[in-house]
C-alpha angles and dihedrals in degrees: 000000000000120000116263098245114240113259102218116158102241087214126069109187125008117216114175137323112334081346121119149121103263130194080227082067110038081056091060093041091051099047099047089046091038088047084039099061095027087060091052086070100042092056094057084071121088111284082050090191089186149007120249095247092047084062099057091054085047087057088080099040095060094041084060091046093050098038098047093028105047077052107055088044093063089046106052091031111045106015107016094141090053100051092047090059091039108033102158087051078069096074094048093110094170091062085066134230119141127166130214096202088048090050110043073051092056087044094049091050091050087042089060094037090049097048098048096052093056094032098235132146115289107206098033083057089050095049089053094046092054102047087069099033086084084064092063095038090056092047085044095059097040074057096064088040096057088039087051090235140126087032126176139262127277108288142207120288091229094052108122092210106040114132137198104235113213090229095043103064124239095317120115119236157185114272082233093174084060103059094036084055096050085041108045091022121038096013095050094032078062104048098045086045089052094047091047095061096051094090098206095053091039088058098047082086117226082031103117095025074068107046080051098051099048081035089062097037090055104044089038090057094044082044094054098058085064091044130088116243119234111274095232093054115033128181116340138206116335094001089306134152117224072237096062096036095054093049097049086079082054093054093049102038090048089050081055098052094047086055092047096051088043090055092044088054 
């Protein structure tokens, strides 16, 4: 007794050719303005990482990071062989193909350039970066839901929600974008928030970068046991998805953090 999957057209107006306005990019385009002004208004608390205006020139900074980097992650992590062979296919955005990993790189290279060239406070600027970057993962993820990829595994008979995906054959699975969504987006944009509001661990500064980073690695690795691997790539060593193997460095790298900014205060 799966549910039916919803048939809604990924894409919302065709232009021209492969051209077109996607969910997949008003999601993009959603989660970077709503983080955006969201962010105005984290930065007029102490630390005061930046200035307002500081964060409308940082606006084009991140969507680089996430665009080019998001990119080039997919394309050295999960297909690099087939980009090597076929290098111009690599800039064939519309195709899709975006990586997370990839992107919250990009973000934390323009974090650091950005904060060098105007001299602020590295980690308070990434604490306030990451407190917004859930609203866009759980847009994302709505996103793959609406475009009926990155489904789930097979599931139980007796699971109420199951659903039969068009693109994964009669077999009934885990809504795995929905979980990831309510995971990586609502769970963890409540808890940062949380921790953000609480003045003496917003202004350990690192603090709550930390708490994001160890946040996504964990419900990124519970998320991908109900998620298909890709198919060209499988399983991996020990079990493993190429998912839970690439945040294992951010849970380790956001526990570190928290234990830096304890030992600085």
């Amino acid at each position: 007794m799966a549910l039916s999957y919803p048939q809604i057209d990924p894409e919302i107006v065709h232009i021209y050719g492969p051209f077109g306005i996607r969910w997949y990019a008003v999601a993009y385009i959603i989660g970077l303005v709503g983080g955006w002004k969201y962010m105005r208004w984290l930065v007029s608390k102490a630390p005061y990482a930046m200035s307002a205006e500081q964060v409308d020139d940082f606006l084009v900074w991140v969507t680089m990071g996430v665009v080019l980097g998001g990119r080039l992650g997919f394309v050295l992590f999960y297909k690099p062989l087939f980009y090597l062979s076929h290098p111009f296919e690599a800039l064939m955005v519309w195709q899709g193909g975006m990586s997370f990993h990839g992107g919250a790189l990009g973000v934390i290279l323009a974090i650091i350039l950005y904060a060098r060239k105007y001299k602020l406070n590295l980690f308070a600027v990434g604490d306030a970066v990451c407190t917004v970057v859930p609203i866009g993962l759980f847009l994302g993820r709505i996103a793959n839901f609406v475009n009926g990829e990155l489904f789930g595994r097979e599931a139980p008979d007796d699971l109420p929600w199951a659903m039969v995906f068009p693109n994964g054959g009669p077999i009934a699975r885990h809504p795995s974008q929905l979980y990831e969504a309510g995971l990586e987006g609502l769970a963890l944009f409540v808890l940062l928030n949380i921790l953000w509001r609480i003045e003496a661990v917003r202004l350990r500064s690192g603090t709550v970068a930390g708490a994001f980073l160890t946040g996504y690695g964990l419900a990124r690795i519970i998320g991908e046991f109900f998620r298909q691997p890709d198919s060209y790539l499988g399983f991996l060593w020990g079990g493993a998805t190429m998912g839970q193997l690439l945040s294992i460095p951010f849970v380790l790298v956001g526990l570190g953090l928290i234990a830096k900014a304890r030992r600085a205060a």
